[in-house]
C-alpha positions as CSV (number, residue, x, y, z in Angstrom):
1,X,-8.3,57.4,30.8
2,X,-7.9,60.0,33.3
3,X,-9.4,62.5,30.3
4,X,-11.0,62.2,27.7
5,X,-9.0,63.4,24.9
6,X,-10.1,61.3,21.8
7,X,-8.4,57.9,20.6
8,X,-4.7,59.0,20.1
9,X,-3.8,59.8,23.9
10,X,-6.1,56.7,24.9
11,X,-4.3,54.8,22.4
12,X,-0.7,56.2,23.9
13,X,-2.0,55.6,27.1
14,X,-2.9,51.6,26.4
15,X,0.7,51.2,24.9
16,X,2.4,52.9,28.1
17,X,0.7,50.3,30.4
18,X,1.3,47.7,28.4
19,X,4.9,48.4,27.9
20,X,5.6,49.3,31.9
21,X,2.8,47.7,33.6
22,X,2.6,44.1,31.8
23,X,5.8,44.2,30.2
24,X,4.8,43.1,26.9
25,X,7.7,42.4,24.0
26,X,7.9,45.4,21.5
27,X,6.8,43.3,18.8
28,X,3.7,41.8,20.1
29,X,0.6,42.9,18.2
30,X,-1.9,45.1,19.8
31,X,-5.5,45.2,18.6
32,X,-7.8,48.3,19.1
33,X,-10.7,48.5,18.5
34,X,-13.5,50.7,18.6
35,X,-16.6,50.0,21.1
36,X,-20.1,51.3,18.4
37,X,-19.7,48.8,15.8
38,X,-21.9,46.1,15.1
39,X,-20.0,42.5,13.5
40,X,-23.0,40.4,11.8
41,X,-20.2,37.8,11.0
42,X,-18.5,37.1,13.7
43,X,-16.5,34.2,12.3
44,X,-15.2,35.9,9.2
45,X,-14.3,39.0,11.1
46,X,-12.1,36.9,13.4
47,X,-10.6,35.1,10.6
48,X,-9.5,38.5,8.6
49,X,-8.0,39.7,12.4
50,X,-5.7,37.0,12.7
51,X,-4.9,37.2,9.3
52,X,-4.4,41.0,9.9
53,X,-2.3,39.8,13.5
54,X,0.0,37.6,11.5
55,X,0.7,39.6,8.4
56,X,1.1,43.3,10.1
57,X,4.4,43.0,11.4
58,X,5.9,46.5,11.5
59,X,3.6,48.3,9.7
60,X,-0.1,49.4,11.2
61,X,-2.4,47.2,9.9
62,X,-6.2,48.5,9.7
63,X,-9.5,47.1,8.6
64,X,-10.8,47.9,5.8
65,X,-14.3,47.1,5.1
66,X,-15.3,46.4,1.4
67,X,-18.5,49.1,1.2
68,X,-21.7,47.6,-0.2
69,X,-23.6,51.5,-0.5
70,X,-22.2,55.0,-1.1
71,X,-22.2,55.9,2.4
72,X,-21.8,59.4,3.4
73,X,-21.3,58.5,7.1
74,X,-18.0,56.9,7.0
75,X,-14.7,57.8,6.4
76,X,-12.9,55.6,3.4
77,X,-9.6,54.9,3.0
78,X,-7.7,54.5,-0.9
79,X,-6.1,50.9,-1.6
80,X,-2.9,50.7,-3.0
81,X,-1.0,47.9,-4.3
82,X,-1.8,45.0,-3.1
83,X,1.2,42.7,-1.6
84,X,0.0,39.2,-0.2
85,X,-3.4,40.0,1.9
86,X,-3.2,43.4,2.2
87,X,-3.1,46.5,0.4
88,X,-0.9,49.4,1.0
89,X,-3.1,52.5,2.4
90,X,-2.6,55.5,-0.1
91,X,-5.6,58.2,1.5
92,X,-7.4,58.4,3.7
93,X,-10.6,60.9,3.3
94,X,-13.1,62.3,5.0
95,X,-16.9,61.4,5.0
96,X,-17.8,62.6,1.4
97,X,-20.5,64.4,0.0
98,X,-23.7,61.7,-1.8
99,X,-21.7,62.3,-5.6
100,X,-17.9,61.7,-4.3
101,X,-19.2,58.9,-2.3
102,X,-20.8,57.1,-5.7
103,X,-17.3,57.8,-7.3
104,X,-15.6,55.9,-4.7
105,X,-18.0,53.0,-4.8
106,X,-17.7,53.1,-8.5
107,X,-13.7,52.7,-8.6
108,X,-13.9,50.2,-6.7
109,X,-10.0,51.8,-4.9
110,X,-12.0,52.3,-1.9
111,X,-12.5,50.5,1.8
112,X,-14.6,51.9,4.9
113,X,-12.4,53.0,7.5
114,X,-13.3,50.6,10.4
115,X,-10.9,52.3,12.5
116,X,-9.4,49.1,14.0
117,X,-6.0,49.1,14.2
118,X,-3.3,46.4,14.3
119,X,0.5,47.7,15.3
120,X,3.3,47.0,18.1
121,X,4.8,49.1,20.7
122,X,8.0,49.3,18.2
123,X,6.4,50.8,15.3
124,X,4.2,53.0,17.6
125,X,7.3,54.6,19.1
126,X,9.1,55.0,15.8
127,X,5.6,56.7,13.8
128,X,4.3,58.6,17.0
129,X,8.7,60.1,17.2
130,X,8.0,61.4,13.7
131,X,4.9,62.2,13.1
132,X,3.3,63.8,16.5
133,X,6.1,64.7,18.6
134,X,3.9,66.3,20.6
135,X,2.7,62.9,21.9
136,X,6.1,61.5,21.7
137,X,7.5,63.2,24.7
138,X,4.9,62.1,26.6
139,X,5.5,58.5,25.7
140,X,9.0,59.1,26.8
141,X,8.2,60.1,30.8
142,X,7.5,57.2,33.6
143,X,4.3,56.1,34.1
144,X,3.6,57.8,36.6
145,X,4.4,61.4,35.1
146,X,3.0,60.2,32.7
147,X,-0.4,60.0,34.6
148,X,0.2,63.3,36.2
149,X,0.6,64.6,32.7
150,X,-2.1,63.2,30.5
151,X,-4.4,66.2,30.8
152,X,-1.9,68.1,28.9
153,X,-1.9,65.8,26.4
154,X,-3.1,67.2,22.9
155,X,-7.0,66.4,22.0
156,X,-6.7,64.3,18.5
157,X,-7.4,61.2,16.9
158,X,-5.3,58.5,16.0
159,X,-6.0,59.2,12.4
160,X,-4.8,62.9,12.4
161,X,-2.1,62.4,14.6
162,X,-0.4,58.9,12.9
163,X,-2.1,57.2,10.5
164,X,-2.8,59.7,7.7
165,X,0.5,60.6,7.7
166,X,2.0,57.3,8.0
167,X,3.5,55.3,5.2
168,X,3.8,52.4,6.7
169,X,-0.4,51.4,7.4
170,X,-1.7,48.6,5.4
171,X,-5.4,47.9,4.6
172,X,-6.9,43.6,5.3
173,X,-9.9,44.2,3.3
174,X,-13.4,42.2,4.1
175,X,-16.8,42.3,4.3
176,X,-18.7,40.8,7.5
177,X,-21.8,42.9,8.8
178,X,-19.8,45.5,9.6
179,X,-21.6,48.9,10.7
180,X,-20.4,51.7,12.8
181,X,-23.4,52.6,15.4
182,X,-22.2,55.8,16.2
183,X,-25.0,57.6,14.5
184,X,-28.8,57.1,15.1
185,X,-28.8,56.6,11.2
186,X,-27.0,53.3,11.5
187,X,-28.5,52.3,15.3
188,X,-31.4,52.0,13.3
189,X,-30.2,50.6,10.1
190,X,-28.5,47.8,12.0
191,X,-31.7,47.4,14.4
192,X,-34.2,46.8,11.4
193,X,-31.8,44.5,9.7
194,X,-32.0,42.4,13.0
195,X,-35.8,43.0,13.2
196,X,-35.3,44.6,16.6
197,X,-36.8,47.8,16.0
198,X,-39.9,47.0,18.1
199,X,-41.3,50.7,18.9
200,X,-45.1,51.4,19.0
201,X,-45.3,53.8,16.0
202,X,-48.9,54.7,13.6
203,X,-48.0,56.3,10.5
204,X,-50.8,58.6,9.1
205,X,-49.9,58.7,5.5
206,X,-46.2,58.7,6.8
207,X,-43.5,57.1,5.1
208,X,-40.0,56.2,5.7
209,X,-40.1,56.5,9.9
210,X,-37.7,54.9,12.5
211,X,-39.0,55.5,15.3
212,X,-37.0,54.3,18.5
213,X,-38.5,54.4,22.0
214,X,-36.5,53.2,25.0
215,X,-40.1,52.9,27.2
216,X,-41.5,51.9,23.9
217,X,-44.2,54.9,24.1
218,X,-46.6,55.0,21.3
219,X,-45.4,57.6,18.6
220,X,-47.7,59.0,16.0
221,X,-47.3,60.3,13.0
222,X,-49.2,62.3,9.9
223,X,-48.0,63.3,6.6
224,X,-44.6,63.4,7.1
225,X,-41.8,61.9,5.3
226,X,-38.0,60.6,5.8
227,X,-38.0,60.9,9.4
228,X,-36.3,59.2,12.3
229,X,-37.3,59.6,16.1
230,X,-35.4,58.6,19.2
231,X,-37.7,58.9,22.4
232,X,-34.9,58.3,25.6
233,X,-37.7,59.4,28.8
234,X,-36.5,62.8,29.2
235,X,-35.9,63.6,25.6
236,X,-37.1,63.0,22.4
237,X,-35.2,63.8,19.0
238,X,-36.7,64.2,15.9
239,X,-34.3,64.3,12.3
240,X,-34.4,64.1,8.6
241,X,-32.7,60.6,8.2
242,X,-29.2,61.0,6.5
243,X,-28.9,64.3,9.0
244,X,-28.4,62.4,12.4
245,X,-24.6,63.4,12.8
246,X,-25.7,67.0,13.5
247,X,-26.7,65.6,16.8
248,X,-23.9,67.1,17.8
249,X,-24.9,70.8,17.3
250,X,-27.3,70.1,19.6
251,X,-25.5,68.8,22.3
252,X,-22.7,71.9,21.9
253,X,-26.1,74.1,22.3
254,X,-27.2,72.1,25.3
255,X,-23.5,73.0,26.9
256,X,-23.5,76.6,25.9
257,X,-27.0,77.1,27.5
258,X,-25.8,74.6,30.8
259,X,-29.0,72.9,30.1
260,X,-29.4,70.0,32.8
261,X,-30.5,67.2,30.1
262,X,-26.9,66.8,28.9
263,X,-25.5,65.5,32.0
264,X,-28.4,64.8,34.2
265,X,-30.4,61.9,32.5
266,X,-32.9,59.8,34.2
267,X,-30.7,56.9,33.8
268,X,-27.5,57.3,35.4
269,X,-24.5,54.6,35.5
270,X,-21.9,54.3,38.2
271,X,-19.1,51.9,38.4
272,X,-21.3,49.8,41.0
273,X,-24.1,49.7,38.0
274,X,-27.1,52.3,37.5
275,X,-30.1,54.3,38.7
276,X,-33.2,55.3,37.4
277,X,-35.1,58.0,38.3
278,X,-38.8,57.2,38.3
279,X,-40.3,60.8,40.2
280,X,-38.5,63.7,40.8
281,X,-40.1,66.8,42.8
282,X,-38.5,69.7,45.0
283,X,-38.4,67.4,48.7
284,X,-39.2,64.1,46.8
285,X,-37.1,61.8,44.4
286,X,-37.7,58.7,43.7
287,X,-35.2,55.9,42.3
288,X,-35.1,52.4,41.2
289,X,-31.2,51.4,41.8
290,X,-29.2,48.3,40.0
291,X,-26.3,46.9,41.9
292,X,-24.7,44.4,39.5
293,X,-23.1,41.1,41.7
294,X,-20.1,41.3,43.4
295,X,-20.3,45.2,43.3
296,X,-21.4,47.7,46.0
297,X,-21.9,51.9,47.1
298,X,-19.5,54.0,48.8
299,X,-20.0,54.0,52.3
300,X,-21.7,57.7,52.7
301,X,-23.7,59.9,54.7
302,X,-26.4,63.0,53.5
303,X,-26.5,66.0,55.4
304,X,-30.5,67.0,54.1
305,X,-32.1,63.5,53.1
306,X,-33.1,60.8,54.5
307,X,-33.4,57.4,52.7
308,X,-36.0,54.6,52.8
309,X,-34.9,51.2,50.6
310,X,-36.7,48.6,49.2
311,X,-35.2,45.2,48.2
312,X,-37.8,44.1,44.7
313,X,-35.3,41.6,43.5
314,X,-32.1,40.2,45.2
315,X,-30.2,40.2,48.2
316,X,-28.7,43.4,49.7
317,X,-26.0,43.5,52.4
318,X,-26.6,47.3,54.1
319,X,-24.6,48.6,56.6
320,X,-27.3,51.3,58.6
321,X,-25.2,53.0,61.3
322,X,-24.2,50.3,63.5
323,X,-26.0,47.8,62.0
324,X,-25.4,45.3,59.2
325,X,-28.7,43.7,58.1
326,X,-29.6,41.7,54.9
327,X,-32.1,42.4,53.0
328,X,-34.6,39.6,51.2
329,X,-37.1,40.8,48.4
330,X,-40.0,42.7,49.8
331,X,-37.7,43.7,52.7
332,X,-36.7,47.5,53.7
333,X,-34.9,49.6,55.9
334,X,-35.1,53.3,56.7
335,X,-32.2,55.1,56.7
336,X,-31.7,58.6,58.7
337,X,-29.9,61.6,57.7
338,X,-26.3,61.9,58.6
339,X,-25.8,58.4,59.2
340,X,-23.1,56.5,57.6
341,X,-24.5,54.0,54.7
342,X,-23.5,51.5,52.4
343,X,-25.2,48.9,49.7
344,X,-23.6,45.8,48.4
345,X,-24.8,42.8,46.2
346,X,-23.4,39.6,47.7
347,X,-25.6,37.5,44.8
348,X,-24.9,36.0,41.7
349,X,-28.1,38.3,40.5
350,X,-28.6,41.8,39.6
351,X,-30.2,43.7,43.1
352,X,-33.2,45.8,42.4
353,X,-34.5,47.8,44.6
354,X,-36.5,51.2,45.4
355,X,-34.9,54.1,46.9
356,X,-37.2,57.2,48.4
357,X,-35.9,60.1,49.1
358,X,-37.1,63.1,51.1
359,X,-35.9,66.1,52.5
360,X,-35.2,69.7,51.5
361,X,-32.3,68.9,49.1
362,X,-31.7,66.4,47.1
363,X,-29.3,67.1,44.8
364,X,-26.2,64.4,44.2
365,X,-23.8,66.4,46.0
366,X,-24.7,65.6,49.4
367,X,-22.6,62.9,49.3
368,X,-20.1,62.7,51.9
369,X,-17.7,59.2,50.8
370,X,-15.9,57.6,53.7
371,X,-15.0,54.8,52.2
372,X,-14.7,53.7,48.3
373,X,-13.4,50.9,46.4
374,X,-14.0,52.8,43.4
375,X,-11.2,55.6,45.1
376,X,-13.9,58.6,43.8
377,X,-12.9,62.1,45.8
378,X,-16.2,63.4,47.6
């Protein structure tokens, strides 16, 4: 997306392609789905998809997952009558409070809302021209305007724009692993039930912890209770489990305040693949970079730094000034300020490799692109 505006223009601007760009039939079925789940059950999820794929038709079909707890994280959906291998979709509500969310389990007239939805251009049209005209005349301009446009485009989800006012949404309902990892709560759920949660913790007359640690640095603990703990290098985040979602207080502080750890983590990923900062100082940084196969940098220049490289795993293709060189493991090459660079990964391997930088600035933005596959401005 040119903007991030939540899942209704993203899911408006995946129909527009695929109505003017591959040209697809107005009845074909269109599967979205959300990118933080966890599946367990692979098999029996695909099964109840292409039984949801068939059986849609015109109507939105949805996942609904059977719930096995009364989760206060989710959002649930209220079954209808059932006709063939769905139900019809009657409410949906919002994540409940710990007594409403017993109730529902209770009744048994309940799903999860996965939030994977199953509809056709057609019906899109039809529900988006009546229920969010707002989006609709958006849908309605060339692609290209469209493009121009999408900025303007309103910031709402697919749920509040169509499908809670819908009649026409229908509910496949299954059970298959299902989780949605969009809170640390259910990270770590999911990661103990798959016995990944490896982090170095001691417990001092502690109970209930979940402690996650991406360098896996030792955490202690004493005499605490209910706790979960999310150590990410530059950060560490410490909740009473059940409480995770506020997260998001917290990151609405952090852009109030303009507080660097929102945007400037130590691990940073570019279309090309990632960097990691390992020292960071006032003329010194220090950076291991990953340059996935088949990928490489812009071709660039820095008016303040120079830049020394070191090849730890791979093959590197660098252009240096004049100069194209390639670069074994255990190989480097010094690079000068103001002279024009680039990095590529010819391999079939991730390339590793160490990048020092001095100078008296060293902030990302002196960058100055010449030449970019990736078409980023300066």
């Amino acid at each position: 997306e040119p903007n991030s505006l939540n899942t209704a223009p993203a899911i408006t601007y995946s129909i527009k392609f695929l109505a003017e760009k591959e040209k697809i039939n107005i009845n074909d079925p269109i599967v979205f789905l959300p990118a933080d789940h966890y599946i367990a059950d692979e098999k029996r999820f695909l099964e109840t998809l292409q039984t949801a794929i068939k059986d849609t038709e015109n109507n939105i079909g949805t996942i609904g997952i059977k719930p096995e707890t009364p989760h206060i994280g989710f959002g649930y959906i209220e079954k209808g009558e059932k006709k063939g291998s769905y139900f019809q979709a009657i409410n949906f509500k919002e994540k409940p409070d710990q007594k409403k969310a017993e109730e529902y389990l209770k009744s048994k007239k309940y799903v999860w809302n996965s939030g994977i939805y199953i509809l056709n251009i057609k019906t899109f049209a039809q529900e988006t021209k009546k229920l969010s005209p707002e989006i609709f005349k958006f849908l309605k301009k060339d692609f290209k305007n469209f493009l121009e446009n999408f900025p303007k485009m309103p910031k709402i989800s697919f749920d509040y724009a169509i499908s809670e006012k819908s009649q026409k949404v229908i509910i496949f309902e299954n059970e298959f692993g299902w989780a949605d990892i969009g809170s640390f709560d259910n990270l770590m759920e999911v990661l103990s039930k798959r016995n990944k949660m490896k982090s170095k913790h001691i417990g001092i007359n502690s109970k209930n912890i979940s402690v996650l640690s991406t360098n896996k640095k030792l955490i202690a603990t004493i005499e605490v209770d209910n706790l979960g703990i999310v150590e990410n290098m530059d950060s560490i985040l410490i909740y009473k489990k059940g409480k995770s979602e506020k997260v998001k207080e917290i990151t609405n502080y952090l852009k109030k305040q303009n507080i660097q750890e929102l945007e400037n983590n130590l691990i940073v990923y570019r279309p090309w693949g990632k960097y990691e900062i390992l020292i960071e100082q006032a003329t010194l940084k220090v950076k291991k970079i990953t340059v996935y196969p088949g990928e490489k940098l812009s071709l660039q220049s820095h008016l303040h730094r120079i830049e020394h490289w070191i090849v730890i795993k791979g093959v590197a293709l660098v252009i240096n000034g004049d100069k194209k060189i390639i670069l074994n493991e255990n190989e480097s090459t010094f690079i000068p300020a103001m002279t024009k660079h680039r990095l590529e990964n010819l391999g079939k391997i991730n390339l590793e490799l160490i990048e020092v930088q001095t100078g008296n600035y060293l902030a990302e933005d002196d960058i100055k692109r010449y030449d970019d596959i990736y078409n980023r401005n300066q």
